[in-house]
N, C-alpha and C positions, 0 to 999 in steps of 0.2 A: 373803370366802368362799374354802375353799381348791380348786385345783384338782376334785379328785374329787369333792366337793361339786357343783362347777358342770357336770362329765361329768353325773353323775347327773340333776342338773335336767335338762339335755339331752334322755337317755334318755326320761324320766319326758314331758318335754314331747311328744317323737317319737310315745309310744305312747299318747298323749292324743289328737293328731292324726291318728295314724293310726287310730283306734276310732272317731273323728267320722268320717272318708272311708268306711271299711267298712263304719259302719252305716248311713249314707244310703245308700249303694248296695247295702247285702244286706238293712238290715234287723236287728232284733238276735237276734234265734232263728238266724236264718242266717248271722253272725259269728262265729268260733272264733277263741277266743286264740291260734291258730297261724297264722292271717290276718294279726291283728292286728301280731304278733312279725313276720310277715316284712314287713308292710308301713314297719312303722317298725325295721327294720333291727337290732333286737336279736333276744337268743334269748328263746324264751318261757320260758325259765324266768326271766329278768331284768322281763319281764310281770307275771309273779306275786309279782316282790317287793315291786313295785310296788302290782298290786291282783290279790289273793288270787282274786281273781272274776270272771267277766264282770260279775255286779251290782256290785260293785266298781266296775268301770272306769265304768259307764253312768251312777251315783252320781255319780261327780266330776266325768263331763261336765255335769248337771247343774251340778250346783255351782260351774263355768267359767259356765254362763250365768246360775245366781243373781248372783256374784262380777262380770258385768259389769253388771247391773245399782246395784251399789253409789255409785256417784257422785250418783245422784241421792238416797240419804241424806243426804248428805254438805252438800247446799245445803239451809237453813234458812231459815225466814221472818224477813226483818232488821223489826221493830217499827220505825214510826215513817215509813217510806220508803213511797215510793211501790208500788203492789200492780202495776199493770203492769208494768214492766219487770223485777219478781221474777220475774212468773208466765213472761214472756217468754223470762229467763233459763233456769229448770226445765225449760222445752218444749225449749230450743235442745239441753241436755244430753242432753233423751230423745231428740230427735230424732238426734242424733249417734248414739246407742247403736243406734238402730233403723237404722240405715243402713252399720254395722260388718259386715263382712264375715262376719266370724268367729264375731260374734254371729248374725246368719243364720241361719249353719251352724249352732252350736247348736240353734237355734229347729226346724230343721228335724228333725233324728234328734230331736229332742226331742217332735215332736210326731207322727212316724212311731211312735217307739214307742208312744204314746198310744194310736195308733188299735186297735194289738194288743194293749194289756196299760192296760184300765182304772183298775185300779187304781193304777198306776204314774201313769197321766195326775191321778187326784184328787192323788197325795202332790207331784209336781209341782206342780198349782197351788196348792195353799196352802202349798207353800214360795214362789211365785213373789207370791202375795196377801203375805207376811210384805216382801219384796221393797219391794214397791211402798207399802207402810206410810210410805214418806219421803214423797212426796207429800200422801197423806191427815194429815202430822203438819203439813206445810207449813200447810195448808189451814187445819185447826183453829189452829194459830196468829195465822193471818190471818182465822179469826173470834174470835177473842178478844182481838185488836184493833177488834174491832170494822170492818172493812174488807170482811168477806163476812157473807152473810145466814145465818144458822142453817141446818141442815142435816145430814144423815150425812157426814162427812168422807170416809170408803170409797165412796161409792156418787157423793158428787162428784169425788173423784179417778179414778174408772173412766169416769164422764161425760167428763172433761179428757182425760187416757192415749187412752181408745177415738176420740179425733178422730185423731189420730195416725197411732193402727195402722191405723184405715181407709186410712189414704193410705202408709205409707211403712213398713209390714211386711205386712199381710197378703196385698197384690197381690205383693210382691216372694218371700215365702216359697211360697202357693199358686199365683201364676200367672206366676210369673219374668219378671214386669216390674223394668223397671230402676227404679235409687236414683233421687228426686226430687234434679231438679236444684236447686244452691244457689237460685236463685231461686223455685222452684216451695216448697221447704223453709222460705222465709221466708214465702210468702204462706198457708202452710196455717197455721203456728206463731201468725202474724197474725190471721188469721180464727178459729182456734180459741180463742185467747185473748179476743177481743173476743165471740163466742159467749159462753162464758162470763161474764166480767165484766156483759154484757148483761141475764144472766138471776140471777146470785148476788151482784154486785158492787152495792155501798154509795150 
């Protein structure tokens, strides 16, 4: 990548950064691309080459927090292996994701704007439901091994996810408790896993 290429990423990342600070703290009706510009240190007109828009910008912050979600696409059901330590593996991934700082932040202007702009919060979640699709493909693989009981793949992977979030996003987003400790992180990933298996497993 040449020089100007990599200024511009720069740029591009600053004013990504700085749209998440602003809008957790004002809000997004209350955010003006001239905020935005002075906060991450360009001019606003280099904003709008960027993103034409404020929906623009709020757009691809989503799309920073679809985008971290992707990893857990990414691990597939290995046929033939053992299901616990797959399903172990999956949880450790999400559990990392939900504990990212960054991702947080996202979560959070993401879910401020929610509160004001409904609409905005459905197309959110079923971009966020398309998201979480790796799981639920997990699951189905691993009943067609034969390894889990029949079942809605979507409604047991939200079963699995939702132990999670109880403990190690929704306190830390809503009521700014701190990240579980590594060992507090293994004993929920633990328990949530054997929950499961208990009630769906072979």
């Amino acid at each position: 990548m040449n020089q100007p290429d990599k200024l511009t990423d720069r740029k591009r990342a600053a004013i990504i950064t700085a749209a998440i600070a602003e809008f957790r703290a004002r809000g997004f009706e209350a955010t003006s691309m001239d905020r935005i510009a002075a906060a991450a240190g360009v001019s606003k007109r280099t904003v709008y080459n960027h993103f034409p828009s404020k929906d623009d910008l709020f757009e691809q912050i989503l799309q920073e927090l679809w985008d971290c979600s992707a990893a857990l696409n990414a691990i597939g059901y290995q046929q033939g292996k053992p299901l616990k330590p797959q399903l172990m593996e999956l949880m450790r991934q999400k559990m990392a994701m939900l504990r990212d700082e960054y991702f947080l932040d996202l979560v959070r202007v993401a879910i401020a704007e929610a509160i004001h702009a409904p609409q905005r919060a459905g197309d959110m979640m079923t971009k966020l439901g398309k998201k979480e699709e790796g799981v639920a493909s997990f699951l189905r693989a691993a009943q067609e091994d034969k390894v889990l009981k029949a079942g809605d793949p979507g409604f047991m992977s939200h079963m699995l996810q939702g132990q999670l979030k109880s403990f190690a996003l929704w306190p830390q987003v809503a009521m700014g408790k701190a990240p579980l400790t590594p060992q507090e992180q293994e004993a929920v990933i633990t328990s949530t896993v054997d929950m499961f298996l208990a009630f769906y497993g072979i």
